[in-house]
C-alpha positions in Angstrom: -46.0 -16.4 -32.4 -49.5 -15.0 -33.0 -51.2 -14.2 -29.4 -55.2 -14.2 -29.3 -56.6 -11.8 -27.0 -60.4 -11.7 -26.6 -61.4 -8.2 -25.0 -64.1 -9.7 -22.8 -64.3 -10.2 -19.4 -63.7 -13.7 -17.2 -66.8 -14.6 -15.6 -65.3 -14.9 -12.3 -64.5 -11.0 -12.8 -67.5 -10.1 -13.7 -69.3 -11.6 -10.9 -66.5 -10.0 -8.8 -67.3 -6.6 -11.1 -71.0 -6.7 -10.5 -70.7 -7.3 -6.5 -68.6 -3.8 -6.2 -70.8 -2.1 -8.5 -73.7 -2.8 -5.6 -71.3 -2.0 -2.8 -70.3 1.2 -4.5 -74.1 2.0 -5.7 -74.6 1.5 -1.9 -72.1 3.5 -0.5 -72.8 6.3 -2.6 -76.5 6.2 -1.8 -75.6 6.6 2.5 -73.0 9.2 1.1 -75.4 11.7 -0.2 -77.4 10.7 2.6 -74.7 12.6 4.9 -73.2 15.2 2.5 -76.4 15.7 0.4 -74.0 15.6 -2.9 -71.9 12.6 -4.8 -70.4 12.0 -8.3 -70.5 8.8 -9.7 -67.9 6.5 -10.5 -67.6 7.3 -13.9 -67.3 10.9 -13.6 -63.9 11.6 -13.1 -61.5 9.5 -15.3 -58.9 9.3 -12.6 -61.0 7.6 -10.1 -61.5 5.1 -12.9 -58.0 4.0 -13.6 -57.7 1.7 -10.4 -56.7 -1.4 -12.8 -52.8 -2.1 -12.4 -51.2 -2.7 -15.8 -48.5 -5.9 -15.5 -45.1 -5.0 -17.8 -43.6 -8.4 -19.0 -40.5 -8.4 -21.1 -38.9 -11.3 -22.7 -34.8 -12.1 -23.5 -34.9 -10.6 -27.0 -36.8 -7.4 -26.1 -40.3 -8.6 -26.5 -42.8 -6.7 -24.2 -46.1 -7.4 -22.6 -48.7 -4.6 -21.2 -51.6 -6.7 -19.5 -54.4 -5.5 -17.0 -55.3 -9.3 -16.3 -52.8 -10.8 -13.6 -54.0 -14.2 -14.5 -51.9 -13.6 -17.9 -49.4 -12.0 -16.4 -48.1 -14.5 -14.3 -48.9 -17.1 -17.3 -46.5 -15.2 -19.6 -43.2 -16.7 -19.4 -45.0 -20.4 -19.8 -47.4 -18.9 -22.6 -45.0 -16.2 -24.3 -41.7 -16.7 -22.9 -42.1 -13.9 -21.2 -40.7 -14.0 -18.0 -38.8 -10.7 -17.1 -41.2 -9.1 -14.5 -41.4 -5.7 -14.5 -44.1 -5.1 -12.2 -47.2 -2.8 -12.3 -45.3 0.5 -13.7 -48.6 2.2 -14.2 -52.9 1.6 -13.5 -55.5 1.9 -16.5 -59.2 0.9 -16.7 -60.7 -2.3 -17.8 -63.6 -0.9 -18.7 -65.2 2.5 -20.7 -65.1 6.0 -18.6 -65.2 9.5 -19.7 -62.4 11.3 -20.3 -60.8 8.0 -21.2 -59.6 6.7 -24.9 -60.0 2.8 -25.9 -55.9 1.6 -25.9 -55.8 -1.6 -28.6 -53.4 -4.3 -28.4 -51.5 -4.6 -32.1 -49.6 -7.0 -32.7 -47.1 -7.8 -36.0 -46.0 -11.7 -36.6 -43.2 -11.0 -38.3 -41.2 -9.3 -35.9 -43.1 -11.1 -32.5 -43.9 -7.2 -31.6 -46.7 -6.1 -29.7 -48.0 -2.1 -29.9 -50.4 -0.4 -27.9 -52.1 2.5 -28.9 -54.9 4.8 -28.8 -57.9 4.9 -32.1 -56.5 7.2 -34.5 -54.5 7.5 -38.0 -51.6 6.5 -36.3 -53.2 2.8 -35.5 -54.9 2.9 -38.4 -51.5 3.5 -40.2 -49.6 0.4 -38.3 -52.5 -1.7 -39.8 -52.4 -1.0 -43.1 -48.9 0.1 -43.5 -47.0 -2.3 -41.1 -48.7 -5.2 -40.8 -50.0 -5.0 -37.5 -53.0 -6.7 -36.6 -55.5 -5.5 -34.5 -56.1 -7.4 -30.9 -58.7 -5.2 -29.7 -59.0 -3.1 -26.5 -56.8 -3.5 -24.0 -57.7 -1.0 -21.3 -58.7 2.6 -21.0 -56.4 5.3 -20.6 -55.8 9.1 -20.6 -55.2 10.6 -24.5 -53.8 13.5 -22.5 -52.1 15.3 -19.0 -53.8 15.2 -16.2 -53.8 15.6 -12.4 -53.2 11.9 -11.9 -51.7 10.9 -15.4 -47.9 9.6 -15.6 -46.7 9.2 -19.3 -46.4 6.1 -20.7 -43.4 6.8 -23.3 -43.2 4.4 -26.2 -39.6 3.7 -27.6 -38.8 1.7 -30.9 -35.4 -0.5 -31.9 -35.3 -2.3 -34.7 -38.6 -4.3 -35.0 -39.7 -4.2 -32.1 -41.6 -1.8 -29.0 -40.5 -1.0 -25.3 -42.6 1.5 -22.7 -41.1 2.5 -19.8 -42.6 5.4 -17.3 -40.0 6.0 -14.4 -37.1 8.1 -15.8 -34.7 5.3 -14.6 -36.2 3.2 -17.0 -36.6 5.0 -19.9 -32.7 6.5 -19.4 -32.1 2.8 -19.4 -33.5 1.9 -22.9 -32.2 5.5 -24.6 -28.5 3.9 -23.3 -29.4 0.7 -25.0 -30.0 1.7 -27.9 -33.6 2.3 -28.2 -34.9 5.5 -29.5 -38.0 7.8 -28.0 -41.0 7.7 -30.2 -43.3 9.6 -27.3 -45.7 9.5 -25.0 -48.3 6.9 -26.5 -50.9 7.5 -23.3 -51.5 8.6 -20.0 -51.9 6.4 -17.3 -52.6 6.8 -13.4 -49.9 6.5 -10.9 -48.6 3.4 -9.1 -46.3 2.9 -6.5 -44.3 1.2 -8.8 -44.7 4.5 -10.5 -44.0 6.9 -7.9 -41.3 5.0 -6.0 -37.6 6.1 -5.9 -35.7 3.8 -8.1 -32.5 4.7 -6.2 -33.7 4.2 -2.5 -32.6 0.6 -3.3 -30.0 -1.2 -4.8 -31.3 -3.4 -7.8 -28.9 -5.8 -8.2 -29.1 -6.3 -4.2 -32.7 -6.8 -4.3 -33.8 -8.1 -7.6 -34.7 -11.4 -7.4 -34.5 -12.2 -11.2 -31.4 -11.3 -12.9 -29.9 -13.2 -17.1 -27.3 -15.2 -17.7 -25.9 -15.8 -21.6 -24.4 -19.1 -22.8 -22.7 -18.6 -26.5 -22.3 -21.4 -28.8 -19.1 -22.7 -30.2 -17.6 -20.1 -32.1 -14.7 -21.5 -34.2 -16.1 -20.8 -37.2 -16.5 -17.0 -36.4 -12.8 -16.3 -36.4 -11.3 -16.9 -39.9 -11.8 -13.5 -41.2 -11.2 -10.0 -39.8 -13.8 -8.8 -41.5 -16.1 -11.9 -40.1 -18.2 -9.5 -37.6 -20.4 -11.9 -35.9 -18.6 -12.5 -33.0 -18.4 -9.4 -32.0 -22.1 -8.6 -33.2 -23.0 -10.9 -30.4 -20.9 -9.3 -27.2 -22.4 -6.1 -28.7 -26.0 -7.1 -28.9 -25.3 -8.6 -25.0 -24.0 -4.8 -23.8 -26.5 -3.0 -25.7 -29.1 -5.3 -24.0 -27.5 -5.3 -20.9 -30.0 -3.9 -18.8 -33.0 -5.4 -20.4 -31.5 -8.9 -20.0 -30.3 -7.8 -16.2 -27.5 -9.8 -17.5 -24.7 -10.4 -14.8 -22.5 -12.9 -16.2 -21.4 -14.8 -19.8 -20.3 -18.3 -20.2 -18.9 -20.0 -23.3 -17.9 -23.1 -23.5 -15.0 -23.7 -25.8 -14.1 -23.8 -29.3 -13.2 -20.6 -29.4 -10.8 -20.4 -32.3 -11.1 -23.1 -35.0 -7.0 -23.7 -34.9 -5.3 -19.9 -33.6 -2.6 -21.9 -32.3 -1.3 -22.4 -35.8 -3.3 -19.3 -37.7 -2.6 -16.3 -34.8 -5.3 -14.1 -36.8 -8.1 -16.3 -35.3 -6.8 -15.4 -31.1 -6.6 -11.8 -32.7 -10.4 -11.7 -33.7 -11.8 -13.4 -30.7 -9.5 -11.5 -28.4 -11.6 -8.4 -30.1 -14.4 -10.1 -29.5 -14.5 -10.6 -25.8 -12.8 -6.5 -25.8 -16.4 -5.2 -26.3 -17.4 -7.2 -22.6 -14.0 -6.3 -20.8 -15.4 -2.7 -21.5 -18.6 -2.8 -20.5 -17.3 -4.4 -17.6 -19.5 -7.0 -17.7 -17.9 -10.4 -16.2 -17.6 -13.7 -18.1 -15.7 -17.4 -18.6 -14.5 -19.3 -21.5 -13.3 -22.8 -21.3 -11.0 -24.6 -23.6 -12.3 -26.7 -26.9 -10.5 -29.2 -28.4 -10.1 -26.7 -31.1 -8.0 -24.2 -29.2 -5.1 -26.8 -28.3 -2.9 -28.2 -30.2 -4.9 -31.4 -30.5 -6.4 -29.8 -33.7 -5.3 -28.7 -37.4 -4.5 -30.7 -40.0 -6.8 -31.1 -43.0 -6.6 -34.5 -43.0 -4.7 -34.5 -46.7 -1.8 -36.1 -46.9 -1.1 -35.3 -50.8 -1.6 -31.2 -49.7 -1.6 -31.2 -46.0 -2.1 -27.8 -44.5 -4.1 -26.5 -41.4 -7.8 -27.6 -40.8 -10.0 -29.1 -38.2 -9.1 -32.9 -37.6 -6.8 -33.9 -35.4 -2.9 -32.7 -35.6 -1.2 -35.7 -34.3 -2.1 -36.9 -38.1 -0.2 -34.2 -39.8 3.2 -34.9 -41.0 4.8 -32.2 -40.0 3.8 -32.9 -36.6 7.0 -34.9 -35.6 9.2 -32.1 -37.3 7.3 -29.1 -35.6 6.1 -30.8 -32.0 8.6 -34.0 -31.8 7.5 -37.6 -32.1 6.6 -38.2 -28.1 4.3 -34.9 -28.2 2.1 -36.4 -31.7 -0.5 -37.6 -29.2 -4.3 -36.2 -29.1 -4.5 -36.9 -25.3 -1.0 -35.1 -25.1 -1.8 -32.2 -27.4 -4.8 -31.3 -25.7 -2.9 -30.3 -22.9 -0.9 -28.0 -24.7 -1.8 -24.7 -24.3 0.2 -22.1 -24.6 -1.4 -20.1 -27.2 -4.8 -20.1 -25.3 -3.2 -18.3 -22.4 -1.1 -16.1 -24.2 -5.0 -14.6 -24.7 -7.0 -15.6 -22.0 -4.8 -16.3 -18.8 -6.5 -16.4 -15.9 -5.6 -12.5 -15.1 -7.9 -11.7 -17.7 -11.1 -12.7 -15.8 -12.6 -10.6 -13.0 -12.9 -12.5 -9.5 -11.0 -15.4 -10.2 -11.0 -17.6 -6.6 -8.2 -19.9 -7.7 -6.7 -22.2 -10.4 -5.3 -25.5 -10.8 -2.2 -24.4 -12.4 -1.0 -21.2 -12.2 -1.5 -18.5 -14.0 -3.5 -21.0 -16.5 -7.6 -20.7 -17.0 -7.6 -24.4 -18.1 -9.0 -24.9 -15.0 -10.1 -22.3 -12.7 -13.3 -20.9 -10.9 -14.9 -17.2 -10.5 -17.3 -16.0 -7.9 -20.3 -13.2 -8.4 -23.5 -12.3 -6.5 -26.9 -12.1 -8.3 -30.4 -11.9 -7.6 -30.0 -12.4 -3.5 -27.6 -15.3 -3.7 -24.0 -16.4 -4.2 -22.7 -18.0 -6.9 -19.2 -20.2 -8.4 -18.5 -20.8 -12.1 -16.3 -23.5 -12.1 -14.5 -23.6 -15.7 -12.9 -27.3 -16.6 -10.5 -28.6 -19.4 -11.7 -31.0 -21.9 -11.9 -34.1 -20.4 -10.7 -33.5 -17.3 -7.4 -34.9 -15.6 -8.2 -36.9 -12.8 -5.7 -34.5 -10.8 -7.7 -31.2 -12.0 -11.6 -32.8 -11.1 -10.0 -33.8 -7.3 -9.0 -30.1 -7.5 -12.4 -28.9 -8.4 -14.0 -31.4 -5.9 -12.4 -29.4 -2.8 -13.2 -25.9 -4.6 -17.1 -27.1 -4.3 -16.5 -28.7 -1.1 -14.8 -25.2 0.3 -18.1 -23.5 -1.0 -20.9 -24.8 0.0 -23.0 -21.9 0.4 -22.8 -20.9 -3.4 -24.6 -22.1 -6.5 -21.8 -23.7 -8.7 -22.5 -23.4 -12.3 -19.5 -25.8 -14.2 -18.9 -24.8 -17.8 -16.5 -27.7 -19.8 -16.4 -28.4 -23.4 -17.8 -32.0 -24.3 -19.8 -33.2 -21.7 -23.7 -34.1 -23.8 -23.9 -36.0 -27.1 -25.7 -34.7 -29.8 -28.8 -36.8 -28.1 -28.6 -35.1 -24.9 -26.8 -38.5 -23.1 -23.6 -38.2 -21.0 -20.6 -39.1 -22.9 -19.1 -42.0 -22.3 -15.9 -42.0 -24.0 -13.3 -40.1 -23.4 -12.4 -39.1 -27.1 -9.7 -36.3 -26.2 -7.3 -36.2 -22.3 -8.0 -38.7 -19.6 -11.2 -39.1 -18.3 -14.7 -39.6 -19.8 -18.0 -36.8 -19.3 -19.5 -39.8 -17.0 -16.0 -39.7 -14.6 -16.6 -36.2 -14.0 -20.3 -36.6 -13.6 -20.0 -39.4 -11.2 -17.0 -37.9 -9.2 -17.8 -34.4 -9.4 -21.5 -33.1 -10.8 -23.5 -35.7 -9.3 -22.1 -35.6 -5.8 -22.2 -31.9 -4.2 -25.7 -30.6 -4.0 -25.0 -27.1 -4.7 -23.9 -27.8 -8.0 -26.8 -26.9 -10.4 -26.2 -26.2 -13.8 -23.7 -27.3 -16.6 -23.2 -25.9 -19.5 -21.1 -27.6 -23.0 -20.7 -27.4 -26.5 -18.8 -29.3 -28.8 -21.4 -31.6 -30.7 -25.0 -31.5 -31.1 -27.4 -28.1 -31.7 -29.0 -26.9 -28.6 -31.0 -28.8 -25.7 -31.5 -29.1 -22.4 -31.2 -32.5 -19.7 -32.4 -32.7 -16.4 -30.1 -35.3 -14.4 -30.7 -35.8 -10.5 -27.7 -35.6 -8.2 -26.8 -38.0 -5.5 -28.6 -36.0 -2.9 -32.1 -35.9 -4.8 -30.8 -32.3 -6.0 -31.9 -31.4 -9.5 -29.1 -30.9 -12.1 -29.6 -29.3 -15.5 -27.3 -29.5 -18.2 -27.4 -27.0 -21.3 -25.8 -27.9 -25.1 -25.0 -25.2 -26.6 -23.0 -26.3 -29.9 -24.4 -24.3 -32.9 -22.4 -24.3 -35.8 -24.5 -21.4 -37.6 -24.2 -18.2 -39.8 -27.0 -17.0 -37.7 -25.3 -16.0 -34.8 -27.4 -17.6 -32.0 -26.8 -17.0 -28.5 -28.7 -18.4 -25.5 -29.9 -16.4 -22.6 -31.3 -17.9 -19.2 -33.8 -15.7 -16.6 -33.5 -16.8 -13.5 -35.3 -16.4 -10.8 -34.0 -16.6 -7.7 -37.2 -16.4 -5.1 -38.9 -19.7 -6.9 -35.9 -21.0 -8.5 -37.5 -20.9 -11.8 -34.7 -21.2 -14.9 -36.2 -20.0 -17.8 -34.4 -20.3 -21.5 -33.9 -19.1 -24.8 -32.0 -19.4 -28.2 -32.2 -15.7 -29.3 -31.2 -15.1 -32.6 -30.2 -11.1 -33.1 -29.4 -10.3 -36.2 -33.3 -11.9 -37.1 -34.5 -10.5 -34.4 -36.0 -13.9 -33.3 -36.4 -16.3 -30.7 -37.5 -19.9 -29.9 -37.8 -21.0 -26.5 -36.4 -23.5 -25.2 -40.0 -25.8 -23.7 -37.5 -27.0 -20.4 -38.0 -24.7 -17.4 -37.0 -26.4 -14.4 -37.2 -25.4 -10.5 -33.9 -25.3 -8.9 -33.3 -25.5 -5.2 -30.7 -22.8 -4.1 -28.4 -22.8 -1.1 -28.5 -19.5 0.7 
């Protein structure tokens, strides 16, 4: 994503520019009227830095430094850039003395933008590491002064962060990132100056992340197969950056760990890395991590695989005749909750059955609000949506987010059929999704890639629905901003091992209950 940046000034600000340079021209003329002495403007660098610099950050680490508030608040639809980190530090827009020109670099190849003062060091980054040059940014101090606050500059992989407050920058060193200096001086802010601690954060914060993972069956053949828990690491080390306050994945776990054990083994691993860092997810239940799945589907050399079981012909002999049933098998599972009963997840509200997470739902806080992930089997008993009915109808104060397995086709339509258990996507849309207004997201996997479907619910109440079903080596994962004081949902496939992202062109407004 290669960003043009023109260094010249709007004309709107320019007019605005040239009305305060005659108030201030003025003002100073009936001040050395009274005190018979006045610098000018330009005279002491400090005065000059009266510009606030606006910090944007996006979901895989990208970060914007802008003095114009007009791009600012046009990042996250122009960049994808929508974590606000407010105006950290002030700078000048235009030439003082004592100040040095700071350039905006930027590098395609790793989406990373660098700011930095004229020098062998910029000079370097162009014709070394294929940065190109944007031009000048703002003006800022090269060195300490009475009213300078270091702007430190930290590096991860391919990519730049700058943080001032110590909060911050302890934030980034436990993340992973690594101190490359102070890059400038800039003037302080009360964003600058103010106790991080006074406050709460996480009470406050309006705008917190959320990360959906994709079906992960494939992941789990191999000990040695590391991207599974490459992912939960890359979400811990970018915990803070993310603000990320809850996981959801949903289903296809394992590709058939009922019949290979070794596959529960890695993804229990796997999910290890979050139970440490405390951080509080869901998983729902594929059709791959029931019985309903593994037979390779031959019958001259049948062994495990990914079609359905009821085919196999040792089914009979291992399961019984009456059991050798896809709607039957899909029910079955014990080996699920031998890893992931419903003890396992942190503030669990209930279950339909006990002591099972086929069906249960979890309540957190974020961003001001209340919230209720509601976790489903695939394709829902009729019994288990009445169940979830009353758990929405009990909470009606909090944002449900429902996570099931197959609930999209590959097109982005509701499913009609239902291919595994006893009800159909459209049941549960119609008798659940579609009829309590705080419902507002749900999240599947399943079939398809990746996209994202706006439905309206039956009390005008916008509904979006996210697929998140990639089958790849390149171990995607997709993270959500949201934005809790406009109701702005802002998304992402973020790619970490490439160190890429693509956005997802849906952001939709949500109306939250309060």
């Amino acid at each position: 994503m290669v960003i043009s940046y023109l260094t010249v000034v709007p004309p709107e600000k320019a007019v605005t520019r040239a009305i305060k340079v005659t108030l201030a021209i003025a003002l100073i003329a009936t001040s050395a009227l009274v005190v018979g002495v006045w610098r000018s403007w330009g005279a002491n660098a400090c005065e000059a830095m009266v510009n606030p610099i606006y910090q944007r950050t996006g979901p895989a680490e990208e970060t914007l430094l802008t003095p114009w508030k007009q791009e600012a608040e046009k990042a996250a639809q122009t960049y994808g850039y929508s974590h606000d980190l407010g105006t950290p530090f002030a700078a000048s827009t235009t030439s003082a003395p004592g100040l040095v020109p700071i350039h905006r670099l930027y590098r395609a190849a790793s989406n990373d933008f660098m700011w930095i003062a004229a020098g062998a060091e910029k000079d370097s980054a162009i014709g070394s590491f294929g940065y190109t040059d944007a031009g000048v940014n703002f003006y800022a101090l090269p060195s300490p002064s009475g009213c300078g606050v270091p702007v430190v500059r930290f590096l991860k992989g391919p990519r730049h962060q700058y943080a001032v407050s110590q909060q911050e920058q302890d934030a980034l060193t436990n993340a992973g990132w690594t101190k490359e200096g102070v890059a400038f001086y800039g003037a302080r802010t009360t964003a600058a100056t103010a106790d991080p601690t006074a406050t709460d954060p996480a009470a406050t914060d309006s705008i917190f992340g959320l990360a959906a993972l994709p079906d992960t069956q494939n992941e789990v053949h191999h000990p040695s197969d590391t991207r599974s828990r490459d992912r939960m690491q890359w979400l811990v080390s970018n915990q803070k950056t993310l603000d990320l306050r809850y996981v959801l994945h949903s289903g296809d776990v394992t590709n058939w760990g009922w019949l290979e054990p070794s596959q529960y083994q890695v993804a229990d691993r796997a999910f290890a890395i979050l139970d440490q860092a405390k951080i509080p997810y869901q998983a729902a239940i594929g059709n791959h991590d029931t019985r309903a799945v593994g037979y390779n589907g031959d019958p001259k050399n049948p062994g495990p695989g990914g079609s359905a079981y009821m085919f196999h012909p040792d089914c009979p002999k291992k399961l019984g005749a009456d059991q050798c049933n896809t709607a039957k098998l899909v029910r079955q599972t014990q080996e699920w909750n031998a890893t992931f009963p419903s003890s396992r997840f942190v503030n669990v509200g209930g279950t339909f059955e006990p002591n099972k997470s086929d069906n249960m739902y979890q309540t957190f806080s974020a961003g001001g609000v209340d919230w209720l992930v509601l976790t489903l089997e695939l394709y829902p008993r009729k019994e288990a949506v009445a169940w979830a009915s009353e758990v929405v109808k009990a909470n009606p104060k909090r944002n449900v987010i429902v996570v099931t397995h197959s609930y999209l086709t590959g097109s982005l339509d509701i499913r009609q059929d239902a291919e595994y258990g006893a009800t159909s996507p459209q049941y549960l849309f119609d008798n659940l999704i579609k009829v309590y207004p705080n419902i507002k997201m749900v999240f599947c996997g399943h079939t398809g890639q990746w996209g994202t479907k706006i439905h309206q619910g039956a009390n005008g109440n916008t509904i979006v629905s996210y697929l998140t079903a990639l089958h790849s080596s390149d171990n995607p994962v997709r993270t959500l901003e949201i934005n809790t004081a406009t109701g702005l949902v802002t998304s992402k496939l973020v790619t970490p091992n490439r160190g890429t992202s693509q956005p997802d062109n849906t952001q939709v407004t949500l109306s939250l209950v309060r």
